[in-house]
PDB file of N, CA, C and O in Angstrom:
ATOM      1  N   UNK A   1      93.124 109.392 112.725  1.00  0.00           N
ATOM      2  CA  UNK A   1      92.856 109.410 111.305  1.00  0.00           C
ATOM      3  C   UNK A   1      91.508 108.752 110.988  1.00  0.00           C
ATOM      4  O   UNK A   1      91.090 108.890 109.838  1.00  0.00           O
ATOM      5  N   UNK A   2      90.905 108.176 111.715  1.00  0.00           N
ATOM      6  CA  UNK A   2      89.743 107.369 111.229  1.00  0.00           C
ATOM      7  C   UNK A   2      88.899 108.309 111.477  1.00  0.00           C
ATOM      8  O   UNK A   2      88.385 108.860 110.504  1.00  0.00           O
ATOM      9  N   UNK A   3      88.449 108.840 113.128  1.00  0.00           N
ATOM     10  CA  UNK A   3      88.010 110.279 112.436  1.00  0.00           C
ATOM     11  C   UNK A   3      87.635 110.847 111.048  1.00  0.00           C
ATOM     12  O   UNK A   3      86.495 111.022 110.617  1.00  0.00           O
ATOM     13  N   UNK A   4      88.584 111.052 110.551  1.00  0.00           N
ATOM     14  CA  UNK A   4      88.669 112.231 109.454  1.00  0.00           C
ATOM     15  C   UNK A   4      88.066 111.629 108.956  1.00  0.00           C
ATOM     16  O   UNK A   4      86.999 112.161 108.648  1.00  0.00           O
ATOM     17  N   UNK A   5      88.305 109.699 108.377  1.00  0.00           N
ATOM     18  CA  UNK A   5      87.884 109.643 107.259  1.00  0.00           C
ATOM     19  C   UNK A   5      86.106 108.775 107.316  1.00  0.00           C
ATOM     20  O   UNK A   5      85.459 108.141 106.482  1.00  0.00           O
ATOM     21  N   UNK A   6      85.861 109.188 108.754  1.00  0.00           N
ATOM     22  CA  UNK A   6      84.483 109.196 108.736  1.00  0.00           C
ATOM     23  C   UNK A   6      83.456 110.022 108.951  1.00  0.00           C
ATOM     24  O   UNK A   6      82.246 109.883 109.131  1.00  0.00           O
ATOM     25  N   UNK A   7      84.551 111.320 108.865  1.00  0.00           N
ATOM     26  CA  UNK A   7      83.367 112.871 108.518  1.00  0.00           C
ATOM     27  C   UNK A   7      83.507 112.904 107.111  1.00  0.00           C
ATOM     28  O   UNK A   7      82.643 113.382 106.375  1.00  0.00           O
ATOM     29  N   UNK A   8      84.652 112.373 106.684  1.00  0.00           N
ATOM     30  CA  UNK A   8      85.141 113.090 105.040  1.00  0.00           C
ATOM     31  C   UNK A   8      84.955 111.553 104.164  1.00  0.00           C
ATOM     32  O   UNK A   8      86.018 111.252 103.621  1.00  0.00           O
ATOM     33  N   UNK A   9      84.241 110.903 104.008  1.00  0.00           N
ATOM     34  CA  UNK A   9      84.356 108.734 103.885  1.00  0.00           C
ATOM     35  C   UNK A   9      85.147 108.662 102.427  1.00  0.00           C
ATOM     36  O   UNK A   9      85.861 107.681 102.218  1.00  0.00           O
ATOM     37  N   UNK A  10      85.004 109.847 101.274  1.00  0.00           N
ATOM     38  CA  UNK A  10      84.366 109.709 100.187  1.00  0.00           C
ATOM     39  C   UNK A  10      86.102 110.668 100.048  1.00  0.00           C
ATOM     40  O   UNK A  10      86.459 110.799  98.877  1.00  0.00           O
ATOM     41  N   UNK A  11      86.795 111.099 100.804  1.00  0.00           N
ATOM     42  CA  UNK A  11      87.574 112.516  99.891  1.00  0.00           C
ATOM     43  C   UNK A  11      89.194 111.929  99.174  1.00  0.00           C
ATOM     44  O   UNK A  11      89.869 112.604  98.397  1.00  0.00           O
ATOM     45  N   UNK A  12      89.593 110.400  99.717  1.00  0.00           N
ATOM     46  CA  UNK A  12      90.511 109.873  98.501  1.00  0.00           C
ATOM     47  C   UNK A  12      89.951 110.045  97.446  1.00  0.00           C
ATOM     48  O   UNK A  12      90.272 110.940  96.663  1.00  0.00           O
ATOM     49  N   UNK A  13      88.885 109.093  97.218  1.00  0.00           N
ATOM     50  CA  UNK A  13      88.255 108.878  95.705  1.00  0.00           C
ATOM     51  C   UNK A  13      87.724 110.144  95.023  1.00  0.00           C
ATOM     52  O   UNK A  13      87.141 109.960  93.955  1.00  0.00           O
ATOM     53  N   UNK A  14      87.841 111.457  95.494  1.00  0.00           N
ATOM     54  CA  UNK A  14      87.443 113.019  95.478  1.00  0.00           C
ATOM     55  C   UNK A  14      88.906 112.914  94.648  1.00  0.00           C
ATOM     56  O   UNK A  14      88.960 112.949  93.418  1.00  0.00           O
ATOM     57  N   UNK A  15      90.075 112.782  95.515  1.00  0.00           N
ATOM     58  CA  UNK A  15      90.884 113.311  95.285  1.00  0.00           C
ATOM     59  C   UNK A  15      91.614 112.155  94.145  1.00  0.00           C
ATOM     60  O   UNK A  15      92.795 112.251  93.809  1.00  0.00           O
ATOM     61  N   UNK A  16      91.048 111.493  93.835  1.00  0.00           N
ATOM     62  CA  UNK A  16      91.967 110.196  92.738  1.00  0.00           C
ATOM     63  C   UNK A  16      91.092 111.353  91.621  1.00  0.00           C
ATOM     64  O   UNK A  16      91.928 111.726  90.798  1.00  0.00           O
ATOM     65  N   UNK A  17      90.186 111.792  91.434  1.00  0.00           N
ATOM     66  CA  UNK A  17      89.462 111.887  90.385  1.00  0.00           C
ATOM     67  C   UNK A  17      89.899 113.329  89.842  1.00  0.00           C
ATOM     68  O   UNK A  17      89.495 113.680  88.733  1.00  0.00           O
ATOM     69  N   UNK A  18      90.530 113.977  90.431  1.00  0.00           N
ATOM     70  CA  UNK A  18      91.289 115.393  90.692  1.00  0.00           C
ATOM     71  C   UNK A  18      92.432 115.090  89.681  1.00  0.00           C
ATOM     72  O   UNK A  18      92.640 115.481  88.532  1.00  0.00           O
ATOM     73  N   UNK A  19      93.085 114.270  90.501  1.00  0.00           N
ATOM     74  CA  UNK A  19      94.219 114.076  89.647  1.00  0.00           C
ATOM     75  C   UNK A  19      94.325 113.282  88.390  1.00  0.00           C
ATOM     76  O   UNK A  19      95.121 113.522  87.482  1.00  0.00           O
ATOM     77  N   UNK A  20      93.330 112.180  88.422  1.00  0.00           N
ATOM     78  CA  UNK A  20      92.805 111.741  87.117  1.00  0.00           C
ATOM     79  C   UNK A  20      92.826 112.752  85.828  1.00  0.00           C
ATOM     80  O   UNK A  20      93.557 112.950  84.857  1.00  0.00           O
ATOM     81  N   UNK A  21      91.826 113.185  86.273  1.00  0.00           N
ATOM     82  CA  UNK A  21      91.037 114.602  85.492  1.00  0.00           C
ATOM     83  C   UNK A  21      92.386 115.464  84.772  1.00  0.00           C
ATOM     84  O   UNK A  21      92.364 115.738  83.573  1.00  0.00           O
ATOM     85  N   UNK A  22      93.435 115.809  85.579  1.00  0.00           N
ATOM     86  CA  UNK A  22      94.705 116.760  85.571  1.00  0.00           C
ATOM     87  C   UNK A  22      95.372 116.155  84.436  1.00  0.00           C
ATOM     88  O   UNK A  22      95.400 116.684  83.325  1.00  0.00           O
ATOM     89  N   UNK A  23      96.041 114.771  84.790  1.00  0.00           N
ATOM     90  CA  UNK A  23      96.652 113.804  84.034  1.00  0.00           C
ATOM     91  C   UNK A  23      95.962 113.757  82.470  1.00  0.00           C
ATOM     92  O   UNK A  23      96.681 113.564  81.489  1.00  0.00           O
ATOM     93  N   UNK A  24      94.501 113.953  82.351  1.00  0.00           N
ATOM     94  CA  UNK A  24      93.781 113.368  81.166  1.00  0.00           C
ATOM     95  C   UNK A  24      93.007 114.877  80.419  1.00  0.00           C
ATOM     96  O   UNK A  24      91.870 114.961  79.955  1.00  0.00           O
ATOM     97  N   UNK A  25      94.076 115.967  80.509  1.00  0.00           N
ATOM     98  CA  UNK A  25      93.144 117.172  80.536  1.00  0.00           C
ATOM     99  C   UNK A  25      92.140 117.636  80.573  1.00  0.00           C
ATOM    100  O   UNK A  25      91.635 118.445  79.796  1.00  0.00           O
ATOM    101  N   UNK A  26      91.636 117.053  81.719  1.00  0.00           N
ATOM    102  CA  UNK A  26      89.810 117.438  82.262  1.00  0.00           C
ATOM    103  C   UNK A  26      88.950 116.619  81.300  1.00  0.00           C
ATOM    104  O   UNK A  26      88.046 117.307  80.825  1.00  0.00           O
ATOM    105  N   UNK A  27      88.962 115.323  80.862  1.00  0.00           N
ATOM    106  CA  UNK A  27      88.489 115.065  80.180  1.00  0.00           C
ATOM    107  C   UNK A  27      87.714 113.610  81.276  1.00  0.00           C
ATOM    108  O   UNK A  27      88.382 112.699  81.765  1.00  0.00           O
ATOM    109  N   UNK A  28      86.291 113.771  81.413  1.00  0.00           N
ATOM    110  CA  UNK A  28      85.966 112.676  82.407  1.00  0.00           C
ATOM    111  C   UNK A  28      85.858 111.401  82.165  1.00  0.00           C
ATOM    112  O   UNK A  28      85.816 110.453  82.950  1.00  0.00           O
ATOM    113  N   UNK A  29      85.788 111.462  80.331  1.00  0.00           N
ATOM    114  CA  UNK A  29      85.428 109.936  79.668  1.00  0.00           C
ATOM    115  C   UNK A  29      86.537 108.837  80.113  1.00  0.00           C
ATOM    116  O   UNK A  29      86.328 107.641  80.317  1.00  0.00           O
ATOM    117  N   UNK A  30      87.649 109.468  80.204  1.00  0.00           N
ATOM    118  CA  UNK A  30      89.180 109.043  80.498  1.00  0.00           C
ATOM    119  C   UNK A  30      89.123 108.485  82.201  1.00  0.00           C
ATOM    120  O   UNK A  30      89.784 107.476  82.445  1.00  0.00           O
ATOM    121  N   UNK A  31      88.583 108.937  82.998  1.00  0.00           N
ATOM    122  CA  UNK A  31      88.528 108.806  84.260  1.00  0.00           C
ATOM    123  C   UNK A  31      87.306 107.989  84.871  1.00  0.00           C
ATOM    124  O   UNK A  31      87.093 107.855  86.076  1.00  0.00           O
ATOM    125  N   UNK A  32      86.491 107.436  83.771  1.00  0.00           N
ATOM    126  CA  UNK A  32      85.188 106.652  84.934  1.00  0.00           C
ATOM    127  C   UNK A  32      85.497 105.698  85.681  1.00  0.00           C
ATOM    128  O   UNK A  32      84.813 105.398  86.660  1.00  0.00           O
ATOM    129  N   UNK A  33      86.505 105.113  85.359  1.00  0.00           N
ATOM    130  CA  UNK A  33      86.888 103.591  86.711  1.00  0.00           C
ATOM    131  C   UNK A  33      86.799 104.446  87.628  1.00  0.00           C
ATOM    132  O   UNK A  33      85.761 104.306  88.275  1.00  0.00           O
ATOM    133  N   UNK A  34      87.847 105.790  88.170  1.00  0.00           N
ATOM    134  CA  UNK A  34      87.656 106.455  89.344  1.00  0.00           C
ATOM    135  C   UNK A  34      86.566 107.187  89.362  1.00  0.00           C
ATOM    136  O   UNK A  34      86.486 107.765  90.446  1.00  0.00           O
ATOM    137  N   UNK A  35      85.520 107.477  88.524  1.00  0.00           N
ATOM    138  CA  UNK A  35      84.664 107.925  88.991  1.00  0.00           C
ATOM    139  C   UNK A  35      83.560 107.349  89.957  1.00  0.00           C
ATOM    140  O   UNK A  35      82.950 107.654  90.982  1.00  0.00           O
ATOM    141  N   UNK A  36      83.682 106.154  88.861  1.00  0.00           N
ATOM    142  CA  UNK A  36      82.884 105.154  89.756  1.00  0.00           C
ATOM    143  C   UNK A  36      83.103 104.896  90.799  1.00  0.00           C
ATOM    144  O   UNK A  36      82.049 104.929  91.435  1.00  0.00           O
ATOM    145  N   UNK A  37      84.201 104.546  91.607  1.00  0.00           N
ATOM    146  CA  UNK A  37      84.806 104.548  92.648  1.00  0.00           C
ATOM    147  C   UNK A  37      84.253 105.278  93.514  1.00  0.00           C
ATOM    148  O   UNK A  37      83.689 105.049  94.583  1.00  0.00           O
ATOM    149  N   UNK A  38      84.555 106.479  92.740  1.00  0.00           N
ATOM    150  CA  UNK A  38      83.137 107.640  94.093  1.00  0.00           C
ATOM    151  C   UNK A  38      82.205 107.324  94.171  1.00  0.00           C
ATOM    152  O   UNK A  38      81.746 107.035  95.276  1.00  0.00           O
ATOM    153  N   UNK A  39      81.436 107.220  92.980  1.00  0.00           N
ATOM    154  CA  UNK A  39      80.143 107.098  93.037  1.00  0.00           C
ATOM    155  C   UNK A  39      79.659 105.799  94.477  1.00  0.00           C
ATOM    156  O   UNK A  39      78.813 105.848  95.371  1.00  0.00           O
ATOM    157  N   UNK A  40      80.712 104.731  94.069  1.00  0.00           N
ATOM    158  CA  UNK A  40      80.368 103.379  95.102  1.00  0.00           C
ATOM    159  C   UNK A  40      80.495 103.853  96.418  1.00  0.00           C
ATOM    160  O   UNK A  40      79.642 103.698  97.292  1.00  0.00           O
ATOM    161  N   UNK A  41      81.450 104.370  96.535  1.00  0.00           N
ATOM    162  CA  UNK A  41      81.763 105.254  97.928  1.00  0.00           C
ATOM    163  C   UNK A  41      80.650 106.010  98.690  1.00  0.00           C
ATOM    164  O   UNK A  41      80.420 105.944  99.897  1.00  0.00           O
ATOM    165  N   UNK A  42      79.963 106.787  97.696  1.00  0.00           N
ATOM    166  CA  UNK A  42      79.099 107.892  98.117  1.00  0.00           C
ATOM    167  C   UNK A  42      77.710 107.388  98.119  1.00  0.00           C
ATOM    168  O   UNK A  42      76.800 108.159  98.425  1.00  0.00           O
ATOM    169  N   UNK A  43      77.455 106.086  97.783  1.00  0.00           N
ATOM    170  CA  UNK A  43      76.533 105.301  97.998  1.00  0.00           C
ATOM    171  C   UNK A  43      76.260 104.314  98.983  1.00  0.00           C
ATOM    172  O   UNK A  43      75.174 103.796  99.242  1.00  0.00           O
ATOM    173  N   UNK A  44      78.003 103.997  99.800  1.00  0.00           N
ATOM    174  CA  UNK A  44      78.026 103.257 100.420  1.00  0.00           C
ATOM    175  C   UNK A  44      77.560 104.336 102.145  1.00  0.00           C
ATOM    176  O   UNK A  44      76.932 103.908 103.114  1.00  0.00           O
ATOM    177  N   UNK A  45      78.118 105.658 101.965  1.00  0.00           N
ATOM    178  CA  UNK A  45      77.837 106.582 103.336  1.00  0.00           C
ATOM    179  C   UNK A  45      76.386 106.931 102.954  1.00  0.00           C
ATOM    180  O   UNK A  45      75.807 107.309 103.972  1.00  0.00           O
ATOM    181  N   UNK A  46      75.750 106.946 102.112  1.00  0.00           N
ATOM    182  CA  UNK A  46      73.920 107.710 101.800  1.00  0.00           C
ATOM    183  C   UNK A  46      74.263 109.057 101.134  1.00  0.00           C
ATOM    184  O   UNK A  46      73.325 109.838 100.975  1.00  0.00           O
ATOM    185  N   UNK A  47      75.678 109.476 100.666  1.00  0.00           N
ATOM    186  CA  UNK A  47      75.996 110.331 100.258  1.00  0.00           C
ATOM    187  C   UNK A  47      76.249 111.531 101.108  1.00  0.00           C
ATOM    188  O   UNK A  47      76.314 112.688 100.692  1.00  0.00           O
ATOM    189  N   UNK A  48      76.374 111.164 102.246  1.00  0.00           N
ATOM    190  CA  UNK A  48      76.526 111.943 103.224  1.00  0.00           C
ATOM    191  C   UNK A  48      78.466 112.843 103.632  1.00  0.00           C
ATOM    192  O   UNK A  48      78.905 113.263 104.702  1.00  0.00           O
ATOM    193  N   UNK A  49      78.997 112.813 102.494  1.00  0.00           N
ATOM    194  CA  UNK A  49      80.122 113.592 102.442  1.00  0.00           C
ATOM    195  C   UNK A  49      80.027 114.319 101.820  1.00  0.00           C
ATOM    196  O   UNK A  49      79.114 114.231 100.999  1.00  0.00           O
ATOM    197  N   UNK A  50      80.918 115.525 101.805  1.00  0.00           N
ATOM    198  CA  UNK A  50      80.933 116.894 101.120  1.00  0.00           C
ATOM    199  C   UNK A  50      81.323 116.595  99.681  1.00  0.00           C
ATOM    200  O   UNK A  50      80.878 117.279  98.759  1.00  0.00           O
ATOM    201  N   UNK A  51      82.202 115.513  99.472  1.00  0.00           N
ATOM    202  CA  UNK A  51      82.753 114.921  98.232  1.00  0.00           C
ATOM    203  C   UNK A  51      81.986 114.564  97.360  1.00  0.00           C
ATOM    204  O   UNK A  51      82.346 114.601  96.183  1.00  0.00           O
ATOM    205  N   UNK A  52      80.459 114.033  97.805  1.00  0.00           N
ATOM    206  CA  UNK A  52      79.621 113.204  96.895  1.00  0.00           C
ATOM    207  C   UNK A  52      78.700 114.467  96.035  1.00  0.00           C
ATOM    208  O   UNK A  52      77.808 114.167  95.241  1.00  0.00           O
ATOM    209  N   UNK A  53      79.063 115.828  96.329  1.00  0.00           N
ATOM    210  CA  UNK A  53      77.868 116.629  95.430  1.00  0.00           C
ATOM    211  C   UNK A  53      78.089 116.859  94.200  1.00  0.00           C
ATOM    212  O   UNK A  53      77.256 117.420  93.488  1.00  0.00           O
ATOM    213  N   UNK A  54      79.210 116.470  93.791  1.00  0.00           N
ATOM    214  CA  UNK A  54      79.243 116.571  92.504  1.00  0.00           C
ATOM    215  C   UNK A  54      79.032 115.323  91.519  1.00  0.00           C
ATOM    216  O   UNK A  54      79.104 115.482  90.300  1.00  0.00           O
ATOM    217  N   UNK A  55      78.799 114.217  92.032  1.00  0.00           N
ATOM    218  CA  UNK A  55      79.257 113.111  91.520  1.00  0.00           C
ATOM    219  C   UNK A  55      78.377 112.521  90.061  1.00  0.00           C
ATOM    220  O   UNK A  55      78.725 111.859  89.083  1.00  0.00           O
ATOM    221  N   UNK A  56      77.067 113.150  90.506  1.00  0.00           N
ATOM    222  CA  UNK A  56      75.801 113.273  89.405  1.00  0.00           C
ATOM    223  C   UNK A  56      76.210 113.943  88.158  1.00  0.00           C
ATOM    224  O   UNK A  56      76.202 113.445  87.032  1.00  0.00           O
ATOM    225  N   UNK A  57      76.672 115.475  88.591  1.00  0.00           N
ATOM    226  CA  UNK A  57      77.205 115.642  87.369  1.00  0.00           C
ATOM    227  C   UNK A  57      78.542 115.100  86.798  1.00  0.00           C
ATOM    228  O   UNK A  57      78.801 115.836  85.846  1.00  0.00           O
ATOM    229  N   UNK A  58      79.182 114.483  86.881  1.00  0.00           N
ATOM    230  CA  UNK A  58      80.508 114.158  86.503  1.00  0.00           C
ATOM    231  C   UNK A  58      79.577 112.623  85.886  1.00  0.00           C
ATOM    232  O   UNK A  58      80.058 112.356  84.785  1.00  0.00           O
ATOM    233  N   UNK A  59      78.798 111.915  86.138  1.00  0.00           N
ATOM    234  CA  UNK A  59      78.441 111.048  85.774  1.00  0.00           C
ATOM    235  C   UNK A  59      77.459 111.446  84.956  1.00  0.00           C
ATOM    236  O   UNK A  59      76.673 110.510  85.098  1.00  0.00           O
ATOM    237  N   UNK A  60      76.930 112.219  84.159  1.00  0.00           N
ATOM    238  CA  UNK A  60      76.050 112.755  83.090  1.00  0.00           C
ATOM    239  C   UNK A  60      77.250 113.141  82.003  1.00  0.00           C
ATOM    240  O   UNK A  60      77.391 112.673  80.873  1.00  0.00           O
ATOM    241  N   UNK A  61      77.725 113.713  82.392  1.00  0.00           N
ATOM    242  CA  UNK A  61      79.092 114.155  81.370  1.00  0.00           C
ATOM    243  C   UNK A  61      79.836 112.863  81.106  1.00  0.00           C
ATOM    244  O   UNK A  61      80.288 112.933  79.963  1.00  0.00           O
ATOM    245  N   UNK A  62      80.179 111.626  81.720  1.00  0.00           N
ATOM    246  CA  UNK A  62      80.850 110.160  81.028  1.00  0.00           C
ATOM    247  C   UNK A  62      80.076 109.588  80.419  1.00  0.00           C
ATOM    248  O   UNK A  62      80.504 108.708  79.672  1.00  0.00           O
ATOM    249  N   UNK A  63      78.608 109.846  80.481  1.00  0.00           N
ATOM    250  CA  UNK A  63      77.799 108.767  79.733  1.00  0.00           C
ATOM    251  C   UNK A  63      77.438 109.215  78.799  1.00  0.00           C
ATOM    252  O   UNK A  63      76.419 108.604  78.476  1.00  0.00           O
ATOM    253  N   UNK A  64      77.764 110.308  77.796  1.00  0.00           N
ATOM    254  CA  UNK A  64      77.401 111.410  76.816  1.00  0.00           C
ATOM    255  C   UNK A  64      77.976 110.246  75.927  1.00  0.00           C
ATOM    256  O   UNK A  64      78.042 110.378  74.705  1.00  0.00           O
TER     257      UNK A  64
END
């Protein structure tokens, strides 16, 4: 398992923000603690997971 989660570093906090999002009907303002979460995540690998490409936009859309 460690493997995985050092090709993939970033895909819990992918996936907290999924279900966040679900729970809060897609609404991201509702979800930035976990967004952030990624964001710290995807800063902590250089952004080097598949998880981190969206994270820019999801963070332009909470700070509106």
């Amino acid at each position: 398992m460690a493997r995985e989660q050092s090709k993939e570093p970033c895909k819990k906090e992918a996936c907290d923000i999924q279900a966040c999002l679900s729970k809060n009907n897609f609404l991201p303002q509702r979800c930035r603690k976990v967004i952030e979460l990624l964001q710290s995540c995807c800063e902590k690998c250089n952004y080097e997971s598949t998880h981190c490409a969206s994270v820019a936009g999801i963070l332009k859309q909470i700070s509106k």
